[in-house]
C-alpha positions as CSV (number, residue, x, y, z in Angstrom):
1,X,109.2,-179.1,-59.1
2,X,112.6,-180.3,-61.0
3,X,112.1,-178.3,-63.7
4,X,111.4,-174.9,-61.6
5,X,114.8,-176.0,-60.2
6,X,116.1,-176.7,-63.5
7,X,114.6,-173.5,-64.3
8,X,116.6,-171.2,-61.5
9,X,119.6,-173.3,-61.7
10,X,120.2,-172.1,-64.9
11,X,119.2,-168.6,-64.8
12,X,121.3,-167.9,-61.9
13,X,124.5,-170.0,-63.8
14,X,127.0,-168.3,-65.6
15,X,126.4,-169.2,-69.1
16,X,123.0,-167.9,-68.7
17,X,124.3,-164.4,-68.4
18,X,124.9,-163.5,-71.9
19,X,121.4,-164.8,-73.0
20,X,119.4,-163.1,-70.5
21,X,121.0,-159.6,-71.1
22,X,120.7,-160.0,-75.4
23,X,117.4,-160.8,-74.4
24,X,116.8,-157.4,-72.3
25,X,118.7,-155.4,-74.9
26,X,116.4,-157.0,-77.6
27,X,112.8,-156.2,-75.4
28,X,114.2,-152.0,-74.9
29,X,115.3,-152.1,-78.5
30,X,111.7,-153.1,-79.4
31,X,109.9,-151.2,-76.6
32,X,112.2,-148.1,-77.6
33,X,111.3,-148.1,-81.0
34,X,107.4,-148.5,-80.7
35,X,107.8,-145.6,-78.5
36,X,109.0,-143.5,-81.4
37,X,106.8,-144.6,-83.7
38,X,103.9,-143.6,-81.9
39,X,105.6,-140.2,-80.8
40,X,106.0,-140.0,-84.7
41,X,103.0,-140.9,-86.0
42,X,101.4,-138.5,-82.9
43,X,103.4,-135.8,-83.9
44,X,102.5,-136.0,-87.5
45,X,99.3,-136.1,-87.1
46,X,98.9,-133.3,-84.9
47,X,100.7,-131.2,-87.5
48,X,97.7,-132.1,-90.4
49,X,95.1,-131.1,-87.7
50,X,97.0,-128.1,-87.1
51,X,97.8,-127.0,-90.9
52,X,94.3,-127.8,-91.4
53,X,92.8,-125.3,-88.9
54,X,95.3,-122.9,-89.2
55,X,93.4,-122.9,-93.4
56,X,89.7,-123.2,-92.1
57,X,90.9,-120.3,-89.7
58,X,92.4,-118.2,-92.5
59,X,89.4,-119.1,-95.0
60,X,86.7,-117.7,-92.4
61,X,89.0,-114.6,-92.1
62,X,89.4,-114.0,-95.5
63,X,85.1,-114.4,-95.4
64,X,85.0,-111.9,-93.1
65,X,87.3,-109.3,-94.3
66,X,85.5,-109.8,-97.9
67,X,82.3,-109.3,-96.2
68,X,83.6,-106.6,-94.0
69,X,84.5,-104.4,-98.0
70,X,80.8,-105.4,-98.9
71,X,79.4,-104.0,-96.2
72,X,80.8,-100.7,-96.4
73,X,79.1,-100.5,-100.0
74,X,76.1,-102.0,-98.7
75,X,73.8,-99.6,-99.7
76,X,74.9,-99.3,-103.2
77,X,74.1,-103.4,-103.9
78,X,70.9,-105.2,-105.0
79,X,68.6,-107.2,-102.7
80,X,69.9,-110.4,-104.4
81,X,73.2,-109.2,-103.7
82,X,73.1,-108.6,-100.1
83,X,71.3,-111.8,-99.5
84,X,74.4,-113.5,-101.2
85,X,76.7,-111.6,-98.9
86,X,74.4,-111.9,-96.3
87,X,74.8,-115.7,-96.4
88,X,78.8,-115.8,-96.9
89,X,78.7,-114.1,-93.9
90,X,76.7,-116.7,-92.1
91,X,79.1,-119.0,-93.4
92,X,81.8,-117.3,-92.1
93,X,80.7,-116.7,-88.5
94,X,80.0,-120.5,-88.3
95,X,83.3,-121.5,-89.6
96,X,84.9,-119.4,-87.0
97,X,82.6,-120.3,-83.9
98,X,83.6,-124.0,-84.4
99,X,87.2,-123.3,-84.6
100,X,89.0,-125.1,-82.3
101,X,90.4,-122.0,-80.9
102,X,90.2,-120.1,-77.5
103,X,88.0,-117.0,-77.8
104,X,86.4,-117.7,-81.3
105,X,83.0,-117.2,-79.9
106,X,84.2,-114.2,-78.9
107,X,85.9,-113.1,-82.0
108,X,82.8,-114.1,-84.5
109,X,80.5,-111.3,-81.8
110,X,82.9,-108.6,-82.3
111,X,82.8,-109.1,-86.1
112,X,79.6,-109.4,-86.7
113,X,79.0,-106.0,-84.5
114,X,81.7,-104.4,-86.3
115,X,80.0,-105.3,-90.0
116,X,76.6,-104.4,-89.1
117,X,78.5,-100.9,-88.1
118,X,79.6,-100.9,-91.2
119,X,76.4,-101.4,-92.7
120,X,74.9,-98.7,-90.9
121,X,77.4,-96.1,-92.1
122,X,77.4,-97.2,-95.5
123,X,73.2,-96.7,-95.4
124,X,73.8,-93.6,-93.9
125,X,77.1,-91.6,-95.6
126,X,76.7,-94.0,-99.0
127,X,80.6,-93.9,-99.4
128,X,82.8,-97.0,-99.0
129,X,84.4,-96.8,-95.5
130,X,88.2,-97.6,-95.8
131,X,90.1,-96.9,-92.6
132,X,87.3,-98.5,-90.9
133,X,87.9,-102.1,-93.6
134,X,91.2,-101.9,-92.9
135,X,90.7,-101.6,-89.3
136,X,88.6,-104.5,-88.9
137,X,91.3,-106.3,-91.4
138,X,94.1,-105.9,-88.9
139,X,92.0,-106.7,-86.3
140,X,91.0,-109.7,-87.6
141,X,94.9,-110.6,-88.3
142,X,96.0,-109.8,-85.2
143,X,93.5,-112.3,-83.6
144,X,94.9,-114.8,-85.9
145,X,98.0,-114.2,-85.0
146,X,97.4,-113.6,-81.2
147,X,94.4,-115.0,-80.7
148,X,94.5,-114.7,-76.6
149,X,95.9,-111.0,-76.7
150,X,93.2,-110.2,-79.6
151,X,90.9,-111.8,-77.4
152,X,90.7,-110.0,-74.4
153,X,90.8,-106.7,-76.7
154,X,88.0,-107.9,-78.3
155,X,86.1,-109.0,-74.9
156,X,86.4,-105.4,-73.8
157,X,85.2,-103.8,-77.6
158,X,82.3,-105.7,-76.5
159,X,82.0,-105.0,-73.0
160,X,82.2,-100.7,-73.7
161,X,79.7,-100.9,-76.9
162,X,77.1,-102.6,-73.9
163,X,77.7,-100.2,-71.5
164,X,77.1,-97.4,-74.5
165,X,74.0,-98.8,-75.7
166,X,70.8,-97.6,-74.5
167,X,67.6,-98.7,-74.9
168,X,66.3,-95.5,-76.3
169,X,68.4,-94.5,-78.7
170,X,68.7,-98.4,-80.1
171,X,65.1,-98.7,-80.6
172,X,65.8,-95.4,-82.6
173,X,68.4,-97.0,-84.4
174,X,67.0,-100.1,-85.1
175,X,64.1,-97.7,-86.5
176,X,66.2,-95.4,-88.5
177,X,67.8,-98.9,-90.3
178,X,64.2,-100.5,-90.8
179,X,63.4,-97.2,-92.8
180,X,66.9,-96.9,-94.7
181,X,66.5,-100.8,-96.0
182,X,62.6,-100.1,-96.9
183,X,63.6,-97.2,-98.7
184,X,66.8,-99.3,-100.7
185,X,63.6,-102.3,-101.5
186,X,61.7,-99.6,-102.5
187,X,64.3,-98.0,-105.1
188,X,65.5,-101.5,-107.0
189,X,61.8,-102.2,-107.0
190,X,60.8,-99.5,-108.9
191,X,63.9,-99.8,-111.1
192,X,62.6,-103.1,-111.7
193,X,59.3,-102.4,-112.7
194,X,59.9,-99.6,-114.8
195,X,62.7,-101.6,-116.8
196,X,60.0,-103.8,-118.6
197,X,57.3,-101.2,-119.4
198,X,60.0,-98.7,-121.3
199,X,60.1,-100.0,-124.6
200,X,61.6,-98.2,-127.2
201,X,59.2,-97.2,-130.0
202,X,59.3,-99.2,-133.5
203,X,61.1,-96.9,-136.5
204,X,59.0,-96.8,-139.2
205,X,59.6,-98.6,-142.0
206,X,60.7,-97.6,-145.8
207,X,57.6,-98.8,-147.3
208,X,55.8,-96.2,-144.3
209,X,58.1,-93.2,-145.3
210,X,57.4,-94.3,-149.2
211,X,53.7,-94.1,-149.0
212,X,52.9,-91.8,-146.3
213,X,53.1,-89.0,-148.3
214,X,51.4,-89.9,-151.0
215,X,48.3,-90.5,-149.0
216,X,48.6,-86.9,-147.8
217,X,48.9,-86.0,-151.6
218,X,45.6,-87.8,-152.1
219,X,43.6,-86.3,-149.4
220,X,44.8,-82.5,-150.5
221,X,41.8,-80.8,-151.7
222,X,42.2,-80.0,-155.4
223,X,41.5,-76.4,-156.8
């Protein structure tokens, strides 16, 4: 027990004054600093996370607005090319579904409506559609911009084009789209097939030209 009395003794004496508060100053210095490190190192951090959705973000838009000038000149592309659009697409829509964003989910279902649309205009007028691209550019701009503004106006596109459809008239559609993309098969198929069997005939040769007519002399009955 004497050196716990040692020990008070000399924390409450005056010479211990000036030790104790360097020694507080020293532990707030430290604590204050590790503090901003972290807030720092936090902060920076958060800014590569952020710079780096705000590119996959602009990357999947840029996707979709490419896909989006595809689609209204759908019907003038090959098979192979529509599957390769088709997939970029796909690409696309995943890339903004897992977005960290608000809304994205809702976002990627208005696009994809809005490029199958597109499709279905393009099949039917066969003319590239460019207030309705640079519609669904803007749109698309404005959501990354805004994305919780853009995303109710997006929530109710969605909610009137439900209340529109009918069952009827989309099994019509859905008909009417089956036929048009049979009938673009069709076409590059037969393109296709008749490329290969059109083969341009051989010119005859000089030797030919040279002797031909001297058979015919030949053969001439003589008189």
């Amino acid at each position: 027990m004497q050196w716990w009395n040692d020990l008070i003794s000399w924390l409450t004496s005056s010479e211990a004054q000036s030790t104790l508060f360097a020694g507080a100053v020293l532990f707030l210095a430290v604590l204050a600093s590790g503090l901003l490190a972290a807030w720092i190192a936090s902060a920076a951090v958060r800014r590569v996370v952020d710079q780096r959705d705000r590119e996959l973000k602009t990357a999947a838009i840029g996707s979709l607005i490419d896909a989006a000038t595809e689609a209204s000149v759908w019907n003038s592309l090959t098979p192979q090319e529509q599957v390769l659009a088709d997939r970029t697409v796909g690409q696309a829509d995943i890339q903004v579904r897992l977005l960290p964003i608000r809304g994205s989910d809702v976002a990627a279902n208005w696009a994809a409506h809005q490029l199958h649309e597109l499709k279905r205009a393009s099949a039917t007028f066969g003319y590239q559609l460019d207030p309705a691209v640079v519609e669904f550019r803007d749109r698309m701009l404005e959501w990354q911009r805004h994305p919780s503004r853009a995303r109710k106006q997006f929530q109710n596109d969605l909610l009137r084009w439900r209340a529109q459809r009918q069952e009827p008239d989309q099994a019509a559609i859905e008909e009417q789209d089956a036929w048009v993309a049979e009938q673009h098969h069709e076409r590059y198929r037969g393109a296709t097939e008749i490329a290969p069997s059109s083969t341009p005939t051989t010119a005859p040769t000089p030797t030919q030209a040279l002797t031909e007519p001297v058979v015919q002399a030949d053969e001439a009955p003589t008189r």
